[in-house]
N, CA and C atoms as an extended XYZ file, in Angstrom:
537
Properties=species:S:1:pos:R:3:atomname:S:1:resname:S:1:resid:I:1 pbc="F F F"
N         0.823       -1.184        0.000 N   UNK     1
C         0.000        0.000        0.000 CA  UNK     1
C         0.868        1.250        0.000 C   UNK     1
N         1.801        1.099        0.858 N   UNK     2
C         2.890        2.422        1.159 CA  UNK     2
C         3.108        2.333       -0.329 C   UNK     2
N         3.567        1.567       -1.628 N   UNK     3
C         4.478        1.960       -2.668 CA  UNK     3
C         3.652        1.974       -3.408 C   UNK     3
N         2.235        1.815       -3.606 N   UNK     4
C         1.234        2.814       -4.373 CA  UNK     4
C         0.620        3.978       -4.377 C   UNK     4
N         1.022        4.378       -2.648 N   UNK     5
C         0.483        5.292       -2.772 CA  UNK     5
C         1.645        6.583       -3.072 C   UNK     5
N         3.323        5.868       -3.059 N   UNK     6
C         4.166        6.308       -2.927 CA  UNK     6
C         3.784        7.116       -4.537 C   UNK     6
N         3.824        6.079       -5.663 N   UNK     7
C         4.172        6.029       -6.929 CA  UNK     7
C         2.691        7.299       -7.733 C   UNK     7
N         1.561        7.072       -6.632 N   UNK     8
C         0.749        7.786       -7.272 CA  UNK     8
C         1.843        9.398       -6.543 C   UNK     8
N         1.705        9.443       -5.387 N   UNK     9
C         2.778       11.027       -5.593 CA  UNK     9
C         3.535       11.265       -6.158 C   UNK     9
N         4.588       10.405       -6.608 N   UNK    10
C         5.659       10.453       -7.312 CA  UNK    10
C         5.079       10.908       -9.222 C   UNK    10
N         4.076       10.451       -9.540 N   UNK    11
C         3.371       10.765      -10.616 CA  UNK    11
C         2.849       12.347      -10.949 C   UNK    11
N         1.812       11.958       -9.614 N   UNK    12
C         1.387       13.596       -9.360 CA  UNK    12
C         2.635       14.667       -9.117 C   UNK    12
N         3.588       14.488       -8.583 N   UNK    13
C         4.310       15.578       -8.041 CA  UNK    13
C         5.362       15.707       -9.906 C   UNK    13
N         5.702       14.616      -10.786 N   UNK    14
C         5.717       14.949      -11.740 CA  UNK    14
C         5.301       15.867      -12.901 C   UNK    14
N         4.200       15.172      -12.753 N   UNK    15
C         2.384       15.523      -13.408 CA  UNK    15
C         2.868       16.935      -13.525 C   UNK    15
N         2.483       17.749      -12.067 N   UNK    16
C         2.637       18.829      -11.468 CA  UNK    16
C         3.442       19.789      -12.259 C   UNK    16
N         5.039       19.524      -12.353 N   UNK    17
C         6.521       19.957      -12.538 CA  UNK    17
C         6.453       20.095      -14.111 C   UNK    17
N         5.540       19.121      -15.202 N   UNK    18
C         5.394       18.875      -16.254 CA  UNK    18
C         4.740       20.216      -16.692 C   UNK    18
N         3.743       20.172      -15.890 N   UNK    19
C         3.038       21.314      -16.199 CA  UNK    19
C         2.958       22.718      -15.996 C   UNK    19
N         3.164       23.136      -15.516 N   UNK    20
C         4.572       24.443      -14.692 CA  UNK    20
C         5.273       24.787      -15.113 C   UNK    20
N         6.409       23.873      -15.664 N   UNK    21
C         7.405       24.200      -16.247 CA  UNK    21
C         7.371       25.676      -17.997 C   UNK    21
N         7.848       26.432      -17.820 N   UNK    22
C         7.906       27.134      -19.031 CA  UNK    22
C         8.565       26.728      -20.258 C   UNK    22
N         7.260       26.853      -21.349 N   UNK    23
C         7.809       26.150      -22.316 CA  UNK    23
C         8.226       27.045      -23.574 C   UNK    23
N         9.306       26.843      -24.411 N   UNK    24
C         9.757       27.745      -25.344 CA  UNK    24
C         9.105       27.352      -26.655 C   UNK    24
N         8.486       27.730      -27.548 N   UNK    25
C         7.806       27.465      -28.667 CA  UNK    25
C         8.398       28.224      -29.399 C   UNK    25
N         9.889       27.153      -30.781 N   UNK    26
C        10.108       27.829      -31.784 CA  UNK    26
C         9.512       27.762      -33.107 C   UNK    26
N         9.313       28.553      -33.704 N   UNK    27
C         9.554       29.172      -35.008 CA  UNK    27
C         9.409       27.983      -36.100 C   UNK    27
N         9.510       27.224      -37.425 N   UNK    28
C         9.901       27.136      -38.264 CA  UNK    28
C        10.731       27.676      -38.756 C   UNK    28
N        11.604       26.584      -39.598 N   UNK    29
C        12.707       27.903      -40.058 CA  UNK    29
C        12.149       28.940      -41.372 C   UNK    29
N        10.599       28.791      -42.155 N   UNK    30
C         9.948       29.131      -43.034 CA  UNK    30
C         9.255       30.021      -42.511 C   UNK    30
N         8.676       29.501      -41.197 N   UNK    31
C         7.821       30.948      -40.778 CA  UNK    31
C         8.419       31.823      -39.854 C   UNK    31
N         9.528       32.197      -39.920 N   UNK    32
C        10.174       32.818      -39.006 CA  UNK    32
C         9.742       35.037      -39.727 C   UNK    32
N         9.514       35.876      -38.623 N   UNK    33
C         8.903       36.822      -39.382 CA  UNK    33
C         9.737       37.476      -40.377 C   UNK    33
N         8.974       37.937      -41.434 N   UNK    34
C         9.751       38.828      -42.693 CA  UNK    34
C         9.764       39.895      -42.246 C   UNK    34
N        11.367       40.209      -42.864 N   UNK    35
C        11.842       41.679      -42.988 CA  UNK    35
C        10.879       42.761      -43.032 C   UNK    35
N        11.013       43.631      -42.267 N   UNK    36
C        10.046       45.304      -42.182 CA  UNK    36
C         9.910       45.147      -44.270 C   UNK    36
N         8.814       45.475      -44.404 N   UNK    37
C         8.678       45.994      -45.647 CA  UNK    37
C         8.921       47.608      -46.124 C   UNK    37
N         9.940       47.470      -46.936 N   UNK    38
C        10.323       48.791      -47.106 CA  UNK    38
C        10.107       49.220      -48.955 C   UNK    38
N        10.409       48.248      -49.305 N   UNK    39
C        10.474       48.441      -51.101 CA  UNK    39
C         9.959       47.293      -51.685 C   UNK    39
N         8.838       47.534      -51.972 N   UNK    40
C         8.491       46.502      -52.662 CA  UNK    40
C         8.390       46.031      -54.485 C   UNK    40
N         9.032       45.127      -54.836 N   UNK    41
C         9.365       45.317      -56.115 CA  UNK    41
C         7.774       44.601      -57.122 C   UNK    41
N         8.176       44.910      -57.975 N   UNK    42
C         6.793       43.908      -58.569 CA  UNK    42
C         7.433       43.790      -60.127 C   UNK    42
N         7.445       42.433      -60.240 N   UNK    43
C         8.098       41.764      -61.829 CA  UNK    43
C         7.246       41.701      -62.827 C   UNK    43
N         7.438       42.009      -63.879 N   UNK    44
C         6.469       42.221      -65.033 CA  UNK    44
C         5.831       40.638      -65.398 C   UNK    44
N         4.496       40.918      -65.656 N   UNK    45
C         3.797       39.575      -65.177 CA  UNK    45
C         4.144       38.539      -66.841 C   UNK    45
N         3.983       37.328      -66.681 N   UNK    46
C         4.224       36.723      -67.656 CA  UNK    46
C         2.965       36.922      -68.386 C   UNK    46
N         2.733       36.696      -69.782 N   UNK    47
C         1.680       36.934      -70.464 CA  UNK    47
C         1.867       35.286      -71.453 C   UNK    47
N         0.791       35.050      -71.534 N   UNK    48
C         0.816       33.574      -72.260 CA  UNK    48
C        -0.528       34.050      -73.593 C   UNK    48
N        -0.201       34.012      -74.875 N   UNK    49
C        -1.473       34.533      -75.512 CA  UNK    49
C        -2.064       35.251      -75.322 C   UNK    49
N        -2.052       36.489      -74.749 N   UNK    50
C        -2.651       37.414      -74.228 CA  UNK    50
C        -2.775       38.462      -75.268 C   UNK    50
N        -3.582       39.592      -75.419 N   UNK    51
C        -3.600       40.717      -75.907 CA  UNK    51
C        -2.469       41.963      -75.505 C   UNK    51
N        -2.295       42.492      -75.871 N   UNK    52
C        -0.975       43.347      -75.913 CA  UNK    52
C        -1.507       44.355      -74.687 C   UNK    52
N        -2.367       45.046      -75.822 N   UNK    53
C        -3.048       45.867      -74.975 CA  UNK    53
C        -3.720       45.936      -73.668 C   UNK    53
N        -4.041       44.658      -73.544 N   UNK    54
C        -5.258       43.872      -72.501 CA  UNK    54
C        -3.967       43.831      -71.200 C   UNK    54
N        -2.743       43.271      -71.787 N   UNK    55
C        -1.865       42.602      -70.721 CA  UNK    55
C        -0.932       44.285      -70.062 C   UNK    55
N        -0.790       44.998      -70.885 N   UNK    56
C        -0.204       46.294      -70.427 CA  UNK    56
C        -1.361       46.937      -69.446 C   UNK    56
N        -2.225       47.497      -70.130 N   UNK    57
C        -3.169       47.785      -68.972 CA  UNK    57
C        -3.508       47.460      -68.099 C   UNK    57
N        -3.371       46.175      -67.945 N   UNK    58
C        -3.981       45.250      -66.398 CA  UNK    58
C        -2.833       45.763      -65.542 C   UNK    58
N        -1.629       45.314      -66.296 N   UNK    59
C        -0.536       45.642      -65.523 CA  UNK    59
C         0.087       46.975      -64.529 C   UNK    59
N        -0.200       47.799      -65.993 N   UNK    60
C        -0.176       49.464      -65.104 CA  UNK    60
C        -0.855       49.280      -64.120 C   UNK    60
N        -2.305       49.112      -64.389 N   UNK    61
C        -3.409       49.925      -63.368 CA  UNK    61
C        -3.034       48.685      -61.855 C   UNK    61
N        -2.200       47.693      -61.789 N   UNK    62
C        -2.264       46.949      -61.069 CA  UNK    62
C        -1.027       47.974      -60.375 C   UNK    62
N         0.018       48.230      -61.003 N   UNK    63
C         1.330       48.856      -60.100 CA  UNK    63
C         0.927       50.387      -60.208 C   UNK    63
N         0.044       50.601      -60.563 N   UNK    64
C        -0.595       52.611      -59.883 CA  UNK    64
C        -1.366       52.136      -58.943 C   UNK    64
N        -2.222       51.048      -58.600 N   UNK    65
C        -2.987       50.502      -57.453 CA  UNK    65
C        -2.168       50.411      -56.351 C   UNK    65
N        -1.379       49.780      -56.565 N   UNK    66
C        -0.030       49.112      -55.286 CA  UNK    66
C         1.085       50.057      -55.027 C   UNK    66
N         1.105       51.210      -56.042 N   UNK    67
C         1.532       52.878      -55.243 CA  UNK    67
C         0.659       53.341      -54.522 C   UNK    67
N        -0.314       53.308      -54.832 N   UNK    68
C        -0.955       53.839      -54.049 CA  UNK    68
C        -1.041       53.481      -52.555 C   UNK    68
N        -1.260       51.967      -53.047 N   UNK    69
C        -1.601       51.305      -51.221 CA  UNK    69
C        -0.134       51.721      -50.532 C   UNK    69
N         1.175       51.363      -51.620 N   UNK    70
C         2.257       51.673      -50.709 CA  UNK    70
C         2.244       52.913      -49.914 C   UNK    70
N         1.364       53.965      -50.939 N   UNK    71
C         1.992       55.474      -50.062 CA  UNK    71
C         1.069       55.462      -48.593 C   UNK    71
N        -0.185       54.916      -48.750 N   UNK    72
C        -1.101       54.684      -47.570 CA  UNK    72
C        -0.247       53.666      -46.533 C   UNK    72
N         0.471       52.942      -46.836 N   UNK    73
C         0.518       52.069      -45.768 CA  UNK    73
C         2.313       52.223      -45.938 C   UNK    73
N         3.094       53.318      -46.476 N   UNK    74
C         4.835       53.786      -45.754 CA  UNK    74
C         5.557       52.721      -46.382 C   UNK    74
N         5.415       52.155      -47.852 N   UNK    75
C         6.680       51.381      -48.299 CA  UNK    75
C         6.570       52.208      -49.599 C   UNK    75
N         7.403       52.056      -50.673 N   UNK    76
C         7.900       52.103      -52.173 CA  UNK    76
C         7.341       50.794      -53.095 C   UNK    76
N         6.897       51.253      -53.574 N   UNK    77
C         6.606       50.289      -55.273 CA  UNK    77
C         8.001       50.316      -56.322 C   UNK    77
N         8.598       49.408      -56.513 N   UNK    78
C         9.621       49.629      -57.576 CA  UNK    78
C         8.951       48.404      -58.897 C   UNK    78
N         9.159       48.712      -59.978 N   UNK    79
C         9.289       47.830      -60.834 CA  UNK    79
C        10.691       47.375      -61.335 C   UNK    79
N        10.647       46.058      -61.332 N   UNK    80
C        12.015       45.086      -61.448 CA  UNK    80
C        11.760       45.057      -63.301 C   UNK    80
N        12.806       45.685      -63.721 N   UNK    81
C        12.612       45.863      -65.279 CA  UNK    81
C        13.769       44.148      -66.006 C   UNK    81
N        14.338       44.041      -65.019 N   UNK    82
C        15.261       42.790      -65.567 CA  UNK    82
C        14.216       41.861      -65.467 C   UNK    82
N        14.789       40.915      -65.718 N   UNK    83
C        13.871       39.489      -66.385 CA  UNK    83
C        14.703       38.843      -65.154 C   UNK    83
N        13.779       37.671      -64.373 N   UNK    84
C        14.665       37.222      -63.458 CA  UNK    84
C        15.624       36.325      -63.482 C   UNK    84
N        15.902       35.963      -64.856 N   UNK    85
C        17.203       35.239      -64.612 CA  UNK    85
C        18.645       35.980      -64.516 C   UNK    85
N        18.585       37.478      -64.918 N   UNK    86
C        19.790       38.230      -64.673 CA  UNK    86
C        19.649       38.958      -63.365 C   UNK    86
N        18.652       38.677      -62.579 N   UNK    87
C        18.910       39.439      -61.345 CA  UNK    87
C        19.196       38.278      -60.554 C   UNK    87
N        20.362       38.724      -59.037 N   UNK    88
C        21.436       38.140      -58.147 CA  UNK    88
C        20.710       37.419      -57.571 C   UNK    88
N        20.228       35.743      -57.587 N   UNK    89
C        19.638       35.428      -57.035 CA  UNK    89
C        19.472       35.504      -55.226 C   UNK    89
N        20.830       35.777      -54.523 N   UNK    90
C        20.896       36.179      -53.209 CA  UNK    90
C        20.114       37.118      -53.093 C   UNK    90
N        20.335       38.330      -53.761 N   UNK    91
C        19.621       39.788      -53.203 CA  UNK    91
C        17.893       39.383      -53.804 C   UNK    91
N        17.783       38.603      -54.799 N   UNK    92
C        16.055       38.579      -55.195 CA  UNK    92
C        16.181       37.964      -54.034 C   UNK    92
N        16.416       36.820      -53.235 N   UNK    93
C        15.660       36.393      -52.097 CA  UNK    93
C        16.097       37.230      -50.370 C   UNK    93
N        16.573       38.457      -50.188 N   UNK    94
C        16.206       38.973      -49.225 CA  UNK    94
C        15.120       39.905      -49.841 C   UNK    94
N        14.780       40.498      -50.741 N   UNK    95
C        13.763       41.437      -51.051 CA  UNK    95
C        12.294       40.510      -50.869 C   UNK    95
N        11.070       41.990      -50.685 N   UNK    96
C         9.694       41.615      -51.035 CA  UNK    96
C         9.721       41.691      -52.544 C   UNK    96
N         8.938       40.597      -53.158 N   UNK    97
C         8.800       41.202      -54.738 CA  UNK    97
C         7.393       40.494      -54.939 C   UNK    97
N         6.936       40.675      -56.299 N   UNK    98
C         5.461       40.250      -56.680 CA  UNK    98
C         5.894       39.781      -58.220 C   UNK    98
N         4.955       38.362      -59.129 N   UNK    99
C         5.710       38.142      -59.520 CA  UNK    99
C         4.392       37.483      -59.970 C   UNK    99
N         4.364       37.318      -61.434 N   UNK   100
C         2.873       37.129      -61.500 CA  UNK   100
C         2.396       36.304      -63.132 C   UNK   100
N         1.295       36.037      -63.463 N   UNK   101
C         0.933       35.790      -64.813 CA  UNK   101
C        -0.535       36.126      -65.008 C   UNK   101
N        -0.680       36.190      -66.728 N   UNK   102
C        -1.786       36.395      -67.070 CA  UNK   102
C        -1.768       34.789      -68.595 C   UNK   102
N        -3.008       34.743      -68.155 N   UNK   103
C        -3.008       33.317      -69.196 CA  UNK   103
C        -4.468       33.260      -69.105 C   UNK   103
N        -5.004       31.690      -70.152 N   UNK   104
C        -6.061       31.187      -70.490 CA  UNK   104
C        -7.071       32.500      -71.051 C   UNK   104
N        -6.829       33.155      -71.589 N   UNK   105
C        -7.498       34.743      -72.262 CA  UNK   105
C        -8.122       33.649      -73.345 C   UNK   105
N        -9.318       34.098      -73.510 N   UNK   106
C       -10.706       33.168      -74.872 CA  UNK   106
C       -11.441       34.499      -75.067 C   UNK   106
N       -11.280       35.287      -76.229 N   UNK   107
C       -12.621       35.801      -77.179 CA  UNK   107
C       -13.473       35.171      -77.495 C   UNK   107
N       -15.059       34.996      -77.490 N   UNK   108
C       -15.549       33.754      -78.571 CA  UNK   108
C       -16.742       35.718      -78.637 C   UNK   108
N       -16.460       35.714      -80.340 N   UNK   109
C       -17.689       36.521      -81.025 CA  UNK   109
C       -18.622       36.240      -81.821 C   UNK   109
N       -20.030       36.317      -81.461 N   UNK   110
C       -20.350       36.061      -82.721 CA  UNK   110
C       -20.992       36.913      -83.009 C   UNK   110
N       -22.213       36.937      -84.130 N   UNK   111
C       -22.769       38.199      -85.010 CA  UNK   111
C       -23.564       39.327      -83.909 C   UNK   111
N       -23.857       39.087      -82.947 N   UNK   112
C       -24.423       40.124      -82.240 CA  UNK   112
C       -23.542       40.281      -80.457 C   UNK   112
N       -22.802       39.698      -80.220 N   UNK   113
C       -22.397       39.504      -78.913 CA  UNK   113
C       -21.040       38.768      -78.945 C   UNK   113
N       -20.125       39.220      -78.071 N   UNK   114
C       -18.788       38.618      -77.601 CA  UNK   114
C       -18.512       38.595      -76.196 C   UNK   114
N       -17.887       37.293      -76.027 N   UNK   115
C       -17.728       37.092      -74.650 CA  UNK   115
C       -16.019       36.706      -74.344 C   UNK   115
N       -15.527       37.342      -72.863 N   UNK   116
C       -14.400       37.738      -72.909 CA  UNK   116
C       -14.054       36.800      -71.589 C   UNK   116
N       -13.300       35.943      -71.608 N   UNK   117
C       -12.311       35.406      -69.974 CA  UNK   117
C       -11.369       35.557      -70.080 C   UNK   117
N       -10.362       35.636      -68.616 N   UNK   118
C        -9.301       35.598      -68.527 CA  UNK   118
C        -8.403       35.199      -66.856 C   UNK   118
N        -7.195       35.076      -66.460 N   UNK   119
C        -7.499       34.383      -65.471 CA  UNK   119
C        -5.960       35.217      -64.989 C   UNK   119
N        -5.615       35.274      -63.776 N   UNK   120
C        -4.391       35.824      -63.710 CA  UNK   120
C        -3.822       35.425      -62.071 C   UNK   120
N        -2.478       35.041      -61.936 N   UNK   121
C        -2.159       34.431      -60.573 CA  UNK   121
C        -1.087       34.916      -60.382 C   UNK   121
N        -1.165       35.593      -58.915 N   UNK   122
C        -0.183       36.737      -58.069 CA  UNK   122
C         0.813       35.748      -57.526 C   UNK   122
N         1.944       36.035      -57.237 N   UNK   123
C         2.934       35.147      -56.388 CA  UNK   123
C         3.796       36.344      -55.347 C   UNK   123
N         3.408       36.194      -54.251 N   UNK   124
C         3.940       37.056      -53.028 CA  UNK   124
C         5.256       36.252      -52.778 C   UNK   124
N         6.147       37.047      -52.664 N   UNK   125
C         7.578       36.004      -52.170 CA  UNK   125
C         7.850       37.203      -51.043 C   UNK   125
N         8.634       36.433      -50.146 N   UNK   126
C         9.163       37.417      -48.775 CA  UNK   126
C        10.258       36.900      -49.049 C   UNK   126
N        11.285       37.821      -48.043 N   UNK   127
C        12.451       37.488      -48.047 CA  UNK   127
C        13.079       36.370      -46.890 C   UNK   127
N        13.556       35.436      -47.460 N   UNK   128
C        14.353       34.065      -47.080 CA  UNK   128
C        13.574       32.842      -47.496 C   UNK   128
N        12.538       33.288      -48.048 N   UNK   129
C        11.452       31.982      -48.136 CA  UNK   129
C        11.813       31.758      -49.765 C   UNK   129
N        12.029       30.816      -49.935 N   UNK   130
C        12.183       29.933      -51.026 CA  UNK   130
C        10.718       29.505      -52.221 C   UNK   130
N         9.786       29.740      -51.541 N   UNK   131
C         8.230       29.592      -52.478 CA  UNK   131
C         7.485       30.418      -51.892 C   UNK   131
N         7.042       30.987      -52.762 N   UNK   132
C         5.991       31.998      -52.590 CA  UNK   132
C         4.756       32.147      -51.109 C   UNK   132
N         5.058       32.895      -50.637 N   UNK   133
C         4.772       32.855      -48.943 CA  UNK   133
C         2.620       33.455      -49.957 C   UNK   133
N         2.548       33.613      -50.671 N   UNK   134
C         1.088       33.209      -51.216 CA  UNK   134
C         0.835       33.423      -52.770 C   UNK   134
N        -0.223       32.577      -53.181 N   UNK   135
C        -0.705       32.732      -54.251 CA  UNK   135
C        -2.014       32.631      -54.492 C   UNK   135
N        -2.150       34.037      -55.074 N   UNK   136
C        -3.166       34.531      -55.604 CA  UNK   136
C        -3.609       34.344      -56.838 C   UNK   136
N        -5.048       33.484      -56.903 N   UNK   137
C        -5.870       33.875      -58.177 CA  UNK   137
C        -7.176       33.686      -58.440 C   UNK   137
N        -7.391       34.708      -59.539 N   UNK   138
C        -8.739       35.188      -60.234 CA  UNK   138
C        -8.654       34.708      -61.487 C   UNK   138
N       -10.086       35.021      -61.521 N   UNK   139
C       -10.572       34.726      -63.065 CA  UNK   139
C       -11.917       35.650      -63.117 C   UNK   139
N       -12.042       36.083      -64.431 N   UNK   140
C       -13.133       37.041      -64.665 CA  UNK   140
C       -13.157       36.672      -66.155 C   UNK   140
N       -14.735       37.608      -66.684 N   UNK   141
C       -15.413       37.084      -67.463 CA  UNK   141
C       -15.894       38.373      -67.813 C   UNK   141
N       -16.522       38.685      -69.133 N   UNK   142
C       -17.452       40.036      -69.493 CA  UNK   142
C       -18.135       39.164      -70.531 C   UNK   142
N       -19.407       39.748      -70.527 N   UNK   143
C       -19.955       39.654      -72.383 CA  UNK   143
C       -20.872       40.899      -72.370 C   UNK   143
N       -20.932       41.044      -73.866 N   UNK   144
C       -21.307       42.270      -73.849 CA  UNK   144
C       -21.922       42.552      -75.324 C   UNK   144
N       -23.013       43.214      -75.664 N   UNK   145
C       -24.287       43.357      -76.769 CA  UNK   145
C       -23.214       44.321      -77.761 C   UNK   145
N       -22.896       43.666      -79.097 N   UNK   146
C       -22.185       44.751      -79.504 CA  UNK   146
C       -22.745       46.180      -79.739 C   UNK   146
N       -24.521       46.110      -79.615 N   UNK   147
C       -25.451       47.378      -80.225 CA  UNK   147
C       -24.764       48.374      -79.041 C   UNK   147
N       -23.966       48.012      -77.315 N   UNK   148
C       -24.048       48.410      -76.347 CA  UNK   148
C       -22.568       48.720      -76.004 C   UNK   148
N       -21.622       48.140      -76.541 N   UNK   149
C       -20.349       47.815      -76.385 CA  UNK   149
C       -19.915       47.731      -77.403 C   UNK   149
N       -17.906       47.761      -77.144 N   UNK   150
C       -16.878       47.234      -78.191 CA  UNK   150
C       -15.931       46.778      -77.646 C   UNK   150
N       -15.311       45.839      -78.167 N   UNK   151
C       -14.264       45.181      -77.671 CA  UNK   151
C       -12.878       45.506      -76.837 C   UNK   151
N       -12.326       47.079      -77.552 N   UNK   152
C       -11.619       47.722      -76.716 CA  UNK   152
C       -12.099       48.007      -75.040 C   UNK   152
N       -13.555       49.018      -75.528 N   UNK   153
C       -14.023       48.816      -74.284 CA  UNK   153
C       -14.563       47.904      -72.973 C   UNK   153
N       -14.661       46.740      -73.632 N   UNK   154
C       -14.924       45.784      -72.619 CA  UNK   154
C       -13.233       45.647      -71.725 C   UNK   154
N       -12.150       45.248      -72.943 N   UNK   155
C       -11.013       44.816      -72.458 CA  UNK   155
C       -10.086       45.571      -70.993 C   UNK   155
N       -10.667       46.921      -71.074 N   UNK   156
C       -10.705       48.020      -70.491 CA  UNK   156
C       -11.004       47.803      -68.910 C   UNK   156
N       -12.516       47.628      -69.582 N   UNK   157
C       -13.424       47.374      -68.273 CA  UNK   157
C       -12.788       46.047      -67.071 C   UNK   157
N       -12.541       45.255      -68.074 N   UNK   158
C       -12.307       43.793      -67.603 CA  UNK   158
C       -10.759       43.670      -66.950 C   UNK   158
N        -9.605       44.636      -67.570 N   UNK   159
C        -8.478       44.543      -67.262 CA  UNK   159
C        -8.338       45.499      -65.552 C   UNK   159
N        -9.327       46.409      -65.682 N   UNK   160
C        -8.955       47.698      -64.759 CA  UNK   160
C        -9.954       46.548      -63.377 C   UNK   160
N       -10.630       46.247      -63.941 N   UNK   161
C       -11.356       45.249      -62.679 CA  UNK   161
C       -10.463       43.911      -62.291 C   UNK   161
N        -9.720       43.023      -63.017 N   UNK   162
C        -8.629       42.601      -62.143 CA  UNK   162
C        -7.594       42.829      -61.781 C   UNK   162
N        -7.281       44.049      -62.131 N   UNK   163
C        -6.042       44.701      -61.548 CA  UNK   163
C        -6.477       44.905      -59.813 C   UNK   163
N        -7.849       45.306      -60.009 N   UNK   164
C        -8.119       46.054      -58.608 CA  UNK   164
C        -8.667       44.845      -57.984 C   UNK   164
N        -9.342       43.479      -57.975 N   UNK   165
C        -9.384       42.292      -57.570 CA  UNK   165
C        -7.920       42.084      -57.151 C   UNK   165
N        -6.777       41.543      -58.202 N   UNK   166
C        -5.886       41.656      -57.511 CA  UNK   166
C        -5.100       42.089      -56.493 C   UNK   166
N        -5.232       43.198      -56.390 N   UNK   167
C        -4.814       44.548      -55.185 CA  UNK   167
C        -5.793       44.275      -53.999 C   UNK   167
N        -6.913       43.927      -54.072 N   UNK   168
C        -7.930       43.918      -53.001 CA  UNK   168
C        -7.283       42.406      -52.345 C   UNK   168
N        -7.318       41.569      -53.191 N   UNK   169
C        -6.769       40.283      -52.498 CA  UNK   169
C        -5.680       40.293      -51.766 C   UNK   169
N        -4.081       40.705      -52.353 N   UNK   170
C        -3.370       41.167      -51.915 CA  UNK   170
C        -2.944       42.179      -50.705 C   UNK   170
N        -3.833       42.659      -50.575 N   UNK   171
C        -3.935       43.949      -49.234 CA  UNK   171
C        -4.500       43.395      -48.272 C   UNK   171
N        -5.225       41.782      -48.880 N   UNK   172
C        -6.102       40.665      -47.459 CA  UNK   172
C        -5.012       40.392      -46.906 C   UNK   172
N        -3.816       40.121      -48.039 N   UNK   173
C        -3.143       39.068      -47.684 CA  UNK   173
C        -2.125       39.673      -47.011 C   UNK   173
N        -1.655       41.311      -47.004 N   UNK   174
C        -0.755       42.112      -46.065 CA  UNK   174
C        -0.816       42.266      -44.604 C   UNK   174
N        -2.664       42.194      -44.980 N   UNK   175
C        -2.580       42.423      -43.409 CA  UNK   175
C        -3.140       41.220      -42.784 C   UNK   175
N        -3.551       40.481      -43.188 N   UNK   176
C        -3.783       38.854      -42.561 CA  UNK   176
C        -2.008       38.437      -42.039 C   UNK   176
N        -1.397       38.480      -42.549 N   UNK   177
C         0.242       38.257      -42.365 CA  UNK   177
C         1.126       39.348      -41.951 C   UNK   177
N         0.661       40.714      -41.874 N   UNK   178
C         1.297       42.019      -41.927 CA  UNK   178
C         2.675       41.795      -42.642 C   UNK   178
N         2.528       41.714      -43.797 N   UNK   179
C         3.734       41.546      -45.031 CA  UNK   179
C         5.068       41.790      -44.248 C   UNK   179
């Protein structure tokens, strides 16, 4: 009896010490926090079949969007004009950069009406992380009565609306993570 009841204290007074004790909870070496955001770069997005026009415009209105948010929220927008295989791969991975595509673009017209998709996916990289700390994507759609519309103008409509989808997602994703 004495060495059961010994072994149940000896448990409990463990038990006890187990639980008490302060515990240190590290990190991943992936999620460890990113660098203050100070400059953020953004790489000219890949275009796969795309419209010329369609793919420039999305693009601007996407990096005048993300000046903007920068000046609201105290970082720099830079555009990375090199292509990334000539930039230092060390220094691309301490920087923030954005890094992106536009693809699967379908016209289908016919005699009274045309209908427009297209689909486009953001890649957030932080610095030390090796894959994209998120990825973002949309897809959008227009059709439109030609008696009512034209094709420039839809492309317009449709490009300046995922630029700003994009940016809206992206600004979830700043402050869900505080970039």
């Amino acid at each position: 009896m004495f060495s059961r009841r010994f072994e149940k204290t000896v448990v409990l007074f463990l038990l006890v010490i187990v639980l008490f004790l302060p515990v240190s909870i590290s990190a991943e070496e992936g999620a460890a926090p990113a660098a203050p955001l100070e400059t953020l770069y953004i790489v000219p997005f890949l275009n796969v079949m795309i419209p010329e026009d369609f793919s420039a415009l999305m693009f601007d209105q996407f990096v005048d969007q993300m000046i903007a948010v920068g000046e609201a929220r105290d970082f720099s927008v830079r555009i990375l004009k090199q292509e990334l295989d000539s930039v230092d791969p060390e220094w691309l991975g301490s920087q923030h950069y954005i890094s992106g595509e536009l693809f699967a673009y379908l016209e289908e017209s016919g005699c009274c009406s045309t209908s427009i998709e297209a689909k486009a996916r953001l890649y957030r990289h932080q610095p030390g992380l090796d894959e994209p700390a998120d990825i973002i994507l949309i897809e959008d759609d227009s059709f439109f009565d030609h008696d009512l519309g034209n094709l420039d103008q839809e492309r317009t409509i449709m490009a300046t609306r995922m630029a700003e989808t994009l940016v809206d997602r992206l600004q979830s994703k700043m402050e869900e993570k505080l970039f």
